[in-house]
GUVONU-425766 format. One record per residue (C-alpha): residue in three letters; y, z, x. Coordinates in steps of 0.25 Angstrom, whole numbers, plus 5000, padded with zeros to 4 digits. Example, Ala and Ser with C-alpha at 12.3 -4.5 7.8 and 13.67 -1.06 7.14 Angstrom:
% GUVONU-425766
ALA498250315049/SER499650295055/
//
This chain:
% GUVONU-425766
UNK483456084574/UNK483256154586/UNK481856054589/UNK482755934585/UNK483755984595/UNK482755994605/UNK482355854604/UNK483455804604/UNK483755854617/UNK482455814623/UNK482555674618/UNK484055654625/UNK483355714639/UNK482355604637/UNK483155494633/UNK484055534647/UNK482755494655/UNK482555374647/UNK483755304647/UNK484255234657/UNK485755214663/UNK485755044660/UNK485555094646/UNK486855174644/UNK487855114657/UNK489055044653/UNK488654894659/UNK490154844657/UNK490754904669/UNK492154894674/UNK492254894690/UNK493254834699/UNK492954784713/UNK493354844727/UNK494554774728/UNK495154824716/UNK496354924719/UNK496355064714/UNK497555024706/UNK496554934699/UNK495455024696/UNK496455134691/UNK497055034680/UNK495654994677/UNK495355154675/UNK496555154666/UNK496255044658/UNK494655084656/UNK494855224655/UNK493755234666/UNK493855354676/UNK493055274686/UNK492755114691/UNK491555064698/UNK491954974709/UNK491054854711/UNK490954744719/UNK490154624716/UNK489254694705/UNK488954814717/UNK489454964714/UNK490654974727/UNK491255094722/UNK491955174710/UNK493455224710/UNK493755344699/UNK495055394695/UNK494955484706/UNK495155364715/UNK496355314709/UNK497155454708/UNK496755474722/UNK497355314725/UNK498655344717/UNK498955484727/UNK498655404741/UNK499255284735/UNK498155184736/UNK498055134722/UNK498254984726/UNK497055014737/UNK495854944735/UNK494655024728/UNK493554984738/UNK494355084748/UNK494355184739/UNK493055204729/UNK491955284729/UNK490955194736/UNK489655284735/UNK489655284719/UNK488555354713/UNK487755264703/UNK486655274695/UNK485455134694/UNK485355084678/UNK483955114679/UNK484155264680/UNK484055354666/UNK485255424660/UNK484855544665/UNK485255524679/UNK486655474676/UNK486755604668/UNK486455694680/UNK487455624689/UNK488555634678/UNK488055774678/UNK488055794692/UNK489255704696/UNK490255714686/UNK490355554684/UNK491055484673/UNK490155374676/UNK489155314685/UNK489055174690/UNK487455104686/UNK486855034695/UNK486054924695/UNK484754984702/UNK484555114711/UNK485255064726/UNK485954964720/UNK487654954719/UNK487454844706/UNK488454884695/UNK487854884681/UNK488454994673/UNK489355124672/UNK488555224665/UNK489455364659/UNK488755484653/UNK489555434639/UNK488655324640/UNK487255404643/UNK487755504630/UNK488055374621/UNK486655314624/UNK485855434624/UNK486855454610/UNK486155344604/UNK484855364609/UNK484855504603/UNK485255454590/UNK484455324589/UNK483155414592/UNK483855514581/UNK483655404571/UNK482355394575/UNK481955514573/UNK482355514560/UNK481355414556/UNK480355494562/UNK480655614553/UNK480655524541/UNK479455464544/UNK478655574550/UNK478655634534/UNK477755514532/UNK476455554527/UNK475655574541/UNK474355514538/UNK475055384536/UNK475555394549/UNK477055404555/UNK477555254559/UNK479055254566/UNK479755124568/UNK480755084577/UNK481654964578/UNK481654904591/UNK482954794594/UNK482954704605/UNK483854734619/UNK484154874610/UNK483954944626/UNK484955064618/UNK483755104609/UNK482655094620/UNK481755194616/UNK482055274605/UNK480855234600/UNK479955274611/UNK480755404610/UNK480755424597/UNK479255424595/UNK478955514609/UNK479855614603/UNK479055594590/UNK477755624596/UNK478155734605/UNK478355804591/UNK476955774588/UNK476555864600/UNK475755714605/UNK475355724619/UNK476355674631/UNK475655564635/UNK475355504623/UNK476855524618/UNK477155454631/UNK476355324631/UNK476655304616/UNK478155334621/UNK478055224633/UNK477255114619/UNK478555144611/UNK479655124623/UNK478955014628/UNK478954944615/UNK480354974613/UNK480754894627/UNK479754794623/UNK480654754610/UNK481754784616/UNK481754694628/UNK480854564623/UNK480854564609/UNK481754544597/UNK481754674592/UNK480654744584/UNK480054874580/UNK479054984584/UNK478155074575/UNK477455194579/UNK476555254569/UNK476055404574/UNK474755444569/UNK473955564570/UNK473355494582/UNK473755384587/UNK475155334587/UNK475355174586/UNK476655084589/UNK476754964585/UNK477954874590/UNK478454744585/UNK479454654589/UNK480254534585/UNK479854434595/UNK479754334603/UNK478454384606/UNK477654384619/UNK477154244624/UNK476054294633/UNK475654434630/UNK474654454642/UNK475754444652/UNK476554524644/UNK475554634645/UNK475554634660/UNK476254754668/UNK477554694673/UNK477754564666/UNK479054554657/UNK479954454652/UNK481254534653/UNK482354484657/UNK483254524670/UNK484254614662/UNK483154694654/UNK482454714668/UNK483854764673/UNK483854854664/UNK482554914668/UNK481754864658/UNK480754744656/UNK479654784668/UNK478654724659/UNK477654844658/UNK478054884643/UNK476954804635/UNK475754854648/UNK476354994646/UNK476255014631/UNK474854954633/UNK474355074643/UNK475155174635/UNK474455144623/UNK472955164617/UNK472955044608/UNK473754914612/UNK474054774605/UNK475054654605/UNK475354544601/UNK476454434601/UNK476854324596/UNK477954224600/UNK478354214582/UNK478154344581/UNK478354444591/UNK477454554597/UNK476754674591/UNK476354804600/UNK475354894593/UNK475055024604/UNK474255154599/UNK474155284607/UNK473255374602/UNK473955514602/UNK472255574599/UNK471555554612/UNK470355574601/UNK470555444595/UNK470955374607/UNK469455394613/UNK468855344599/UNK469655234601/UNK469055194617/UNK467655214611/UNK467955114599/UNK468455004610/
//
């Protein structure tokens, strides 16, 4: 119980670092513009239960107004003033881009009910609010999906070892919310197995790649990883539609993303070239009909790696 406590600790540490702020920020923000009143922003307050209201002007951060600021106009008796007199103008924010784990350490720090998202690092553009409800909720399910997960492996690891262990995973298309449970699942997995770090790592960096892979530009699909007694291979299929010209695909930096999956940080176009040097053994193929099949193999046996060079 203890070990099991202890894992569970170290997975939520990791999972700060890996998930970033776009991924659990509120997008639908409420704001008002400068030239509201402070009467305004404190009715808006009581109708949204909100403790806070980001002022924006034309898509740019201005300011923020709290409660603080409207007890302070009803003493002075500027309630009916306009807010852009009034507002905190140097608002602490905090870029999409960022992981969880630094919005936790300003809440820590600061005390804040929420923080306003930004588009990019010195930028002012608005895309979010972000509350640590919502960092607890995401990492919540997280927790529990990668729970799930390790479920099956308990089931499946009592599988007679010669025959090999083999762990599936369904992957669903624009699921971001699930983005890399898999990955996490099976570096955990063979963390257990005392394999070395960096093979752990690269075999890491096959799965979560394959998992954006599916994610971003296919229909959906699955991965498989079978773990031997020394070579681990993952196999990930998808849906479709396939990849017309699989050379280009393979060069560092070519993706067919679209704007709002770049945005998001995602989409750089080095996923299939990454899994390609992380791995021993590499194959692909596509087709427009039926979609692409990844095979990738790490050997976890530097033995049989080096019989392997001499054979080729």
């Amino acid at each position: 119980m203890a070990e099991l406590k202890d894992r569970q600790i170290r997975l939520v540490h990791e999972l700060m670092y890996q998930i970033k702020v776009h991924q659990v920020m509120n997008r639908n923000v409420v704001s008002l513009p400068s030239t509201a009143t402070m009467r305004e922003v404190q009715l808006c307050m009581k109708e949204k239960k909100f403790s806070g209201v980001p002022i924006v002007d034309n898509g740019n951060l201005a300011g923020i107004i709290s409660i603080d600021d409207i007890i302070t106009a009803f003493d002075h008796g500027y309630i009916e003033d306009q807010v852009g007199k009034h507002m905190t103008k140097n608002v602490m924010t905090i870029p999409q881009n960022y992981s969880v784990i630094t919005a936790t350490n300003i809440f820590k720090k600061y005390h804040f009910g929420r923080i306003p998202v930004v588009k990019a690092a010195g930028t002012q553009e608005l895309v979010g609010i972000v509350t640590y409800g919502d960092i607890l909720s995401h990492l919540l399910m997280q927790v529990n999906a990668i729970a799930e997960h390790f479920e099956t492996i308990e089931t499946l690891s009592k599988r007679d070892q010669s025959q090999g262990n083999v762990y599936r995973f369904e992957i669903v298309q624009d699921n971001f919310d699930l983005a890399g449970v898999a990955s996490t699942t099976i570096k955990k997995y063979l963390q257990d197995r005392k394999i070395l770090p960096d093979i752990v790592r690269r075999i890491a960096i096959i799965c979560y790649e394959a998992e954006m892979n599916v994610i971003i530009h296919s229909l959906g699909g699955y991965m498989e990883v079978q773990i031997q007694d020394d070579l681990v291979k993952i196999v990930i299929v998808d849906e479709g539609p396939g990849i017309p010209d699989l050379e280009k695909a393979m060069e560092p930096g070519f993706t067919t993303a679209n704007e709002k999956i770049r945005s998001l940080g995602f989409g750089a176009g080095l996923g299939l070239p990454n899994m390609k040097s992380c791995a021993d053994k590499f194959s692909i193929r596509s087709s427009m009909e039926t979609g692409t099949e990844i095979e990738a193999i790490v050997y976890t046996v530097e033995h049989h790696k080096d019989l392997d060079k001499k054979k080729t």
